[in-house]
N, C-alpha and C positions, 0 to 999 in steps of 0.2 A: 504494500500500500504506500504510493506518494503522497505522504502526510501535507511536504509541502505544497505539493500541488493545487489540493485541496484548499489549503490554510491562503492562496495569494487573493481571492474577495475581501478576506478577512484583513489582510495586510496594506489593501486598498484603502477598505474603511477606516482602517487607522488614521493610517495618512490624510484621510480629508478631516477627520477629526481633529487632528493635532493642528494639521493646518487652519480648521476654523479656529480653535482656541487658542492658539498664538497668536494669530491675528488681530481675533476681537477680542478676547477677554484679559491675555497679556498684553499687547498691545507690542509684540515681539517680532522681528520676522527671522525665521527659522527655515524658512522655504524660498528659494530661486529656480525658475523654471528650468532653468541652461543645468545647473547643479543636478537638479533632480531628474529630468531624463536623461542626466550622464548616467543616476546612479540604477537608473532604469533598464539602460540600454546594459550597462555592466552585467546587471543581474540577468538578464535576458542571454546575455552572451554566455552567462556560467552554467547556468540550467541547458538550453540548449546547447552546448559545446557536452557539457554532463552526461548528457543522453548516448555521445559515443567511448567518452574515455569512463561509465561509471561499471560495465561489463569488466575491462579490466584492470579496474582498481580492488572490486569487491571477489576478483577471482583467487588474490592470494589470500582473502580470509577464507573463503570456501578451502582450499587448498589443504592450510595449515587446521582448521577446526574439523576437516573431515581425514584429515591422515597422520595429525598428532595432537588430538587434543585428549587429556590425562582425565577429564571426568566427563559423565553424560550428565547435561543438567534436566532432565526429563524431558526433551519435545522429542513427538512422537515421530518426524522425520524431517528431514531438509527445512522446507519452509511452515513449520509449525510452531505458532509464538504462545500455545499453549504451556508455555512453561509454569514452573510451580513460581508466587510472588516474592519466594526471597531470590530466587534466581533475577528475575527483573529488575529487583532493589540493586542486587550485588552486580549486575551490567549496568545500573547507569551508574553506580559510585565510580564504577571501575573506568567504564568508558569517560565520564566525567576527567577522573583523574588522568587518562591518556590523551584525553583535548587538553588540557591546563600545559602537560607537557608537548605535543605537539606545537601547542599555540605559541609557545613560549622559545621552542628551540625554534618556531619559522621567523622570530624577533631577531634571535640572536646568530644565525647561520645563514648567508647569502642566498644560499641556494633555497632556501622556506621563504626566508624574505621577496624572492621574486616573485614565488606562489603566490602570495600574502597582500603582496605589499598594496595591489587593487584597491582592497577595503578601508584604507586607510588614506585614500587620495584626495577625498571631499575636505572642503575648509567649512564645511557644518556640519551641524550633527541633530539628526530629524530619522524619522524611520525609513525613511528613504534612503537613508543611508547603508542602512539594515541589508538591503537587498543587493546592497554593491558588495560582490564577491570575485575570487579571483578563478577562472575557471579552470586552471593548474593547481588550485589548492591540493585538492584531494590526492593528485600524485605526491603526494609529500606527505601528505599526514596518516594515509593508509599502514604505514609502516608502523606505527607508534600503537595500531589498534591490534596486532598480531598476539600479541602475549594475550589479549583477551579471548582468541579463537583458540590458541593453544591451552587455554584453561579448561573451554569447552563451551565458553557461552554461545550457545546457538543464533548461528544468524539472522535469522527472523526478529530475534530479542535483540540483538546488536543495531541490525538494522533502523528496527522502531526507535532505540533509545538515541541512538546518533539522530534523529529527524526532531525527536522533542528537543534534545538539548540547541537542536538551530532554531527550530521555532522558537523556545523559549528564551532565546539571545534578540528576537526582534523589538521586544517590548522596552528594553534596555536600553534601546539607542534613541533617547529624547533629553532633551532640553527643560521641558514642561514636567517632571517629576522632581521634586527635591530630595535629601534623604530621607530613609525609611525608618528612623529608628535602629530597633532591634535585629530587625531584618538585616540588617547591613552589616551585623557582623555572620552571617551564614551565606546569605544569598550574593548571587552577583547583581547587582541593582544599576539605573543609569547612573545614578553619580560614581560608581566603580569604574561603571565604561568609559563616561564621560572621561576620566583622567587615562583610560587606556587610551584613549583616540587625542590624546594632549600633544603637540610636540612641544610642550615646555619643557626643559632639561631635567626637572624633576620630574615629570610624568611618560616620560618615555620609556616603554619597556618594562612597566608596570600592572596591574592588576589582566593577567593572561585568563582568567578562569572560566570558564562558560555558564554552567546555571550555578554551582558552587563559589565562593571566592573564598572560602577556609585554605585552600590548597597554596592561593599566593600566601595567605598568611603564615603558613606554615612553612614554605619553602623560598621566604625573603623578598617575595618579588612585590609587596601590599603596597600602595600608597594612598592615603584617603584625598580627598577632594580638600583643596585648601581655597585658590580661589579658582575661579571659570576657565577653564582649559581654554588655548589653542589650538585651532582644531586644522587636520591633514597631517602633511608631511613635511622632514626637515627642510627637505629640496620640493619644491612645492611642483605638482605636473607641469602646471600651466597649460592645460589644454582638455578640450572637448573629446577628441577623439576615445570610442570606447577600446578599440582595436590598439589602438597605443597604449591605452592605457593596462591592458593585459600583458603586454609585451616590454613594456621601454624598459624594467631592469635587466630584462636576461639581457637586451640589445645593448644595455650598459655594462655587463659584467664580461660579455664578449666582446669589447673595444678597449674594457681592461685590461682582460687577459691576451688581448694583442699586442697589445703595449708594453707586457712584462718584460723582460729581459731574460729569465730565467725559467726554463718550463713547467719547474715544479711549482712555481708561483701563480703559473695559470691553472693546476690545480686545485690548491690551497685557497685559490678567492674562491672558489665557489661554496666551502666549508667554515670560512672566518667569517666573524662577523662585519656587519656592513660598513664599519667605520674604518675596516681595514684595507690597505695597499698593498701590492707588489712594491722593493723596492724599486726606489726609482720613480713612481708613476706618482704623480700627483690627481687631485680629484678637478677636473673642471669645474663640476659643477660646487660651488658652497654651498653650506647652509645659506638659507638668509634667515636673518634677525626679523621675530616678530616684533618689531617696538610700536606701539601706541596705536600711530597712524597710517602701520600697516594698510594696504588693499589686499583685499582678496582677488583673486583673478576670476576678473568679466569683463565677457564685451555684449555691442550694446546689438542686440537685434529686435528688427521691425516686431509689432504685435502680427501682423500678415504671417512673417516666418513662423514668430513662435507660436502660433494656432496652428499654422502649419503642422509642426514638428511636432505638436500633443495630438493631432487627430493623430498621424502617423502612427506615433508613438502607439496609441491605442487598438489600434490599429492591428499594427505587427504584434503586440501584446496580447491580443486575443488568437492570433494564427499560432503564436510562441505556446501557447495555453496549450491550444490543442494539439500541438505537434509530441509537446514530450509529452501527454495523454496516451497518445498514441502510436509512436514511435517504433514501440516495440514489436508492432506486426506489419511496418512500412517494409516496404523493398529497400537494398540499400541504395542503390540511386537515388530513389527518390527522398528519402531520407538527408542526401548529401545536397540534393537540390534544394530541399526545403530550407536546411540551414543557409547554405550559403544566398537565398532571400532573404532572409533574415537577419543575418547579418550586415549583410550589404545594405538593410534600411537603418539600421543603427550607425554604420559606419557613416551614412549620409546625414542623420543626424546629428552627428557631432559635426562635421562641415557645418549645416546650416547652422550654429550657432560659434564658428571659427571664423562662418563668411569665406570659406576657403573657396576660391575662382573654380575651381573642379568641380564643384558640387550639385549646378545645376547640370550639367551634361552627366554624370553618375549617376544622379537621382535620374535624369529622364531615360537613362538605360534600365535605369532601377523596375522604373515602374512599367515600360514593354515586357520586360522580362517576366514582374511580377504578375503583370496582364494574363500574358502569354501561354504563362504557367497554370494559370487560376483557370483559365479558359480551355485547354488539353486536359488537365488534370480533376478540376473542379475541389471544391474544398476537402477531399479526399487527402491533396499533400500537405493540407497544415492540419487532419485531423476533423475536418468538419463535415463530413459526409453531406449533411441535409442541405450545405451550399455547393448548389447543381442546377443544371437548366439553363432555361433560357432566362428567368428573372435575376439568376445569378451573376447569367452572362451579361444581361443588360447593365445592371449596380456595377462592376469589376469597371468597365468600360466608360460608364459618366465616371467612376469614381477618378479613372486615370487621365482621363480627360480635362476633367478639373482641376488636377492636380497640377499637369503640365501650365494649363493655363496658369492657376497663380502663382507658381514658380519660375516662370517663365515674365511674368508681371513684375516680378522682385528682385530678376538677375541684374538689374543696377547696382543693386546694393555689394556682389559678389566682385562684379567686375572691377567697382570701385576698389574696394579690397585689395586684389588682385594690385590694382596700382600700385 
């Protein structure tokens, strides 16, 4: 059962809630449109990218809990989550404590950190943020959950508990909750998170835990909320792009490790932590200093685009919906077709809101293609069977039509750019 899958209405609702309540009742703003379908497109990219690397990530738990694991926790076979409830208890302490450590070594080791580093790009912090994940994560942190298959915890039980503890990490990333009291010495709460998503020199590399926070407590990594984090990263993206932003540390740790002098040092970066060098190589990029009057990185686009870029978004979010729904009894062409639609409209969203010159000729290939496709295939390759016919065909066809037209109404604004 995709728990998440399920739970993304749920996640929507949030987000318009918080967004009304910051708005009106704090009088806050915690939400930017450009931010928020960055963090949109992010998560879109992680789930559907998931849908082909999550067969084999979960193949070496299968593996090692079906040909050494040392007790049967009662489930009656393979995918049977009948287990007895201390077995349940004793998987999520456990798995618990192996995210606290995963989360923690992808901090402090290069190679995690590039998995990682996605979630932690936004300079706010709103539930939207929640949803920005790195779609390499998981090959990195699968490793860390082995000793739990080798105990015997059945993966059914592993499975479910690893979905709760993500779901229950969305609720955590707000602005609009203060601390909880008592709660706060057990739980992970927003204001725990809040200080993990800090790049303040104190709050860096601190409170790792997922639905627990005993674990930092106990193993030195705790820091409490002193005043209001800064929120991203020490080297800040500065950019829209969703596709760069999965990629640009590996793209940076490979222009390191060209750089090195010594070849054993282009090994070794990918094992040190991130603040480390090959000799010889200095960092281009600095930190920069949050002082006061800091900006956050934006630019300014038409209300036209970014209407634009939320129907879109919306859009592709509902084909994304149904595609990893469904995924698993597509053919694989179509499958690889489907994604890279998908992606390709995210990747065009982050143009439209960079103003990058390419973006209207992209997007207008974007959407023949997606036309194209909608129209041979019918809503069968994102998963929606009952979008078919000809009222399907008719809607696919104003829709693309229109869209050319207003994009095409707005290429001033790119060309400018472009200048």
């Amino acid at each position: 059962m995709n728990y998440v899958l399920l739970a993304i209405p749920v996640f929507f609702l949030l987000i318009g809630i918080e967004w009304l309540v910051s708005a009106l009742v704090l009088r806050r703003a915690v939400y930017r449109i450009n931010d928020s379908i960055n963090d949109i497109s992010m998560g879109i990219i992680d789930q559907v990218g998931g849908a082909f690397l999550k067969t084999l990530v979960f193949a070496g738990y299968l593996y090692v809990w079906d040909t050494w694991r040392v007790l049967d926790m009662g489930a009656a076979h393979l995918w049977d989550p009948r287990a007895p409830i201390i077995v349940w208890a004793a998987c999520f302490l456990g798995q618990d404590l192996m995210y606290y450590w995963a989360h923690r070594v992808s901090h402090e080791m290069n190679l995690g950190w590039a998995t990682h580093i996605a979630h932690h790009q936004s300079e706010e912090f709103n539930f939207a943020v929640a949803l920005r994940q790195g779609v390499f994560q998981g090959l990195f942190f699968w490793v860390f959950y082995l000793p739990l298959a080798f105990v015997g915890f059945p993966p059914a039980v592993f499975a479910a508990v690893t979905q709760f503890n993500a779901l229950y990490q969305f609720w955590i990333h707000t602005r609009t909750i203060g601390k909880l009291g008592p709660l706060e010495w057990v739980l992970n709460t927003p204001s725990h998170h809040r200080v993990h998503h800090g790049c303040n020199a104190k709050y860096i590399d601190r409170n790792h835990g997922g639905t627990l926070i005993v674990w930092d407590r106990l193993f030195g990594t705790f820091q409490v909320e002193e005043e209001e984090p800064q929120y991203g990263i020490v080297t800040p993206l500065k950019s829209w792009n969703p596709v760069w932003g999965q990629v640009h540390y590996f793209v940076k740790l490979f222009e390191t490790a060209r750089r090195a002098r010594d070849w054993r040092d282009c090994v070794r970066l990918w094992f040190k932590p991130p603040a480390w060098r090959p000799e010889g190589v200095e960092d281009d990029a600095a930190p920069e200093t949050r002082r006061p009057g800091y900006r956050k990185y934006d630019m300014r686009t038409s209300r036209g685009l970014a209407a634009y870029a939320a129907v879109h978004l919306t859009i592709i979010l509902v084909f994304a919906v149904g595609f990893i729904g469904a995924e698993g009894s597509m053919a694989v062409g179509e499958r690889i077709l489907a994604a890279l639609l998908i992606f390709a409209t995210v990747l065009c969203l982050g143009g439209i809101f960079e103003a990058r010159w390419w973006t209207p000729y992209l997007e207008a290939a974007r959407l023949a293609a997606l036309g194209a496709a909608l129209l041979m295939y019918g809503g069968e390759l994102f998963g929606w069977p009952a979008y078919r016919g000809l009222p399907a065909a008719a809607v696919t066809l104003t829709a693309v039509a229109c869209s050319l037209v207003v994009l095409f109404a707005q290429r001033a604004r790119f060309v400018s750019a472009r200048q």
